[in-house]
N, C-alpha and C positions, 0 to 999 in steps of 0.2 A: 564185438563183432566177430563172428565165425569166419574160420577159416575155411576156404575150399579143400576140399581132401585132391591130395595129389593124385597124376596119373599115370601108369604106369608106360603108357605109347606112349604121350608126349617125353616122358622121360628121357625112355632109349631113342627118340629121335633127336633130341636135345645132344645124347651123347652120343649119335653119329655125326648131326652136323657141326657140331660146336665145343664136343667133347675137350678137344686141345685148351679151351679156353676154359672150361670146369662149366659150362651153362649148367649142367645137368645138376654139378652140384649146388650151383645158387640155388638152381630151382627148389630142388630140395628142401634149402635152408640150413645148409653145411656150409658157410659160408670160408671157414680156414682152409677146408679142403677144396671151395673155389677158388679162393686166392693164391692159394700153393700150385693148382692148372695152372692158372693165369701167368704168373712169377717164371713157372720152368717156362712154358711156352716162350715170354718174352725172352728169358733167357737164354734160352736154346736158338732165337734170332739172334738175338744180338753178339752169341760167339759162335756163330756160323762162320764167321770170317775168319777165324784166330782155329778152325778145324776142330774145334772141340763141342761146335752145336750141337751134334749127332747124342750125346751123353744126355743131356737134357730131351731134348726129342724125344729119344730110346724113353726116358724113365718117363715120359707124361703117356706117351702111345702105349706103355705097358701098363699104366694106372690105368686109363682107360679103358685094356681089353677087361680089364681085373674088373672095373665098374658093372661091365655088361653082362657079368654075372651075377655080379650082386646086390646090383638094382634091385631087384624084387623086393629083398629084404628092406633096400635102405627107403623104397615106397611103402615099406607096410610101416615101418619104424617113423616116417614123417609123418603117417598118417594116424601116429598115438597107436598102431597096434591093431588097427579095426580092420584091416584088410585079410 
């Protein structure tokens, strides 16, 4: 069965609404580098309390600005190259 080729708008929209959580990266099919989103995200809740969320936050919000440049690539790269 073929794959649909990815898309490059739903992507960056994926990584504004949802970025924190890596959707952009599941979408993808970068799955470790969704669950490493997902993992700080939690993270960075759950010691929110203990004043040290901010670190985790800080590093998933900067993964993210860093995505949103280099999407393009990682949509031509999902897509074997064709784009």
């Amino acid at each position: 069965m073929a794959r649909a080729p990815k898309n490059l708008v739903l992507t960056y929209l994926l990584c504004l609404a949802l970025g924190l959580l890596g959707a952009h990266q599941w979408y993808l099919g970068n799955r470790p580098a969704g669950a490493l989103y997902l993992i700080l995200t939690v993270a960075g809740i759950a010691s929110a309390s203990w004043g040290i969320g901010f670190v985790f936050g800080g590093l998933v919000i900067l993964l993210c600005l860093i995505d949103l440049m280099r999407l393009p690539g990682q949509v031509r790269a999902a897509n074997g190259g064709l784009n």
